[in-house]
C-alpha positions in Angstrom: 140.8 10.9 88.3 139.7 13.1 91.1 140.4 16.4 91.9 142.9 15.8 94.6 145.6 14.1 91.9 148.8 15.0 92.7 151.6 14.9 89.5 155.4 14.1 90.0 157.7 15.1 86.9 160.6 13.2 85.6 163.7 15.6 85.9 167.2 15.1 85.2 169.1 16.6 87.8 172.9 17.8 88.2 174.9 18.6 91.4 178.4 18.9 90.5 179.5 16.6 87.9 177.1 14.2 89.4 173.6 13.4 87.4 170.4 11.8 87.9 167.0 10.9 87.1 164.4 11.5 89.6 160.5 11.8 89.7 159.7 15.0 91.9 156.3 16.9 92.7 155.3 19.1 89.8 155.7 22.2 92.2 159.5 21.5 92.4 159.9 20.9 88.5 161.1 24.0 87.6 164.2 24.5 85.3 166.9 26.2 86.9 165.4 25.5 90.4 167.6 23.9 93.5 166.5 21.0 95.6 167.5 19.6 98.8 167.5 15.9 98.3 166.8 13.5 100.8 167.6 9.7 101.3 168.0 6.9 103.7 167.9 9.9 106.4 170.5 11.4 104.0 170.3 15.4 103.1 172.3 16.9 100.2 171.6 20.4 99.0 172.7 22.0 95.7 170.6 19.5 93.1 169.8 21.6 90.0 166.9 20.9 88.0 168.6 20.7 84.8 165.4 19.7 82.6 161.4 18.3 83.3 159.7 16.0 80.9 157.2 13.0 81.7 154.6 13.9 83.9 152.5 11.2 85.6 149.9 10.5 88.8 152.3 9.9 91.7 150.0 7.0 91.9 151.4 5.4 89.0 155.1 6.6 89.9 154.8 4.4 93.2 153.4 1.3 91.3 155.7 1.9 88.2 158.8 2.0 90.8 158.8 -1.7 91.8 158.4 -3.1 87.8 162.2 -3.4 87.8 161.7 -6.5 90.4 159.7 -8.1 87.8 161.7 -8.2 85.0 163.7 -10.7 85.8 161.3 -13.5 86.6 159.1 -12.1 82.8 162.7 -12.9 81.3 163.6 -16.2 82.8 162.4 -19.2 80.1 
């Protein structure tokens, strides 16, 4: 891998009594830190990072992200 890799982190994350399961850049996966989360043109502030685990290439987190479409026609006899 080059030099110029970048790493997201898999974080759970809680706002509320609300949880989920995001990869985000390794600069942001910091325990205790707050995020501004942003989708569909969507912002919402207040996302704790409750905990960091799995790190990967963000290459590999944009390929890995469409496996789920897969699964189905794997499954299918």
């Amino acid at each position: 891998m080059s030099g110029n890799t970048h790493y997201s982190v898999q974080c759970w994350l809680r706002r509320g009594t609300a949880r989920q399961m995001v990869w985000i850049p390794e600069k942001h996966a910091v325990v205790g830190r707050f995020l501004r989360l942003t989708e569909s043109g969507v912002s919402e502030d207040g996302w704790e990072v409750v905990s960091a685990g799995a790190r990967q290439s963000e290459e590999a987190v944009r390929e890995r992200s469409q496996d789920y479409k897969h699964t189905r026609r794997a499954s299918d006899i």
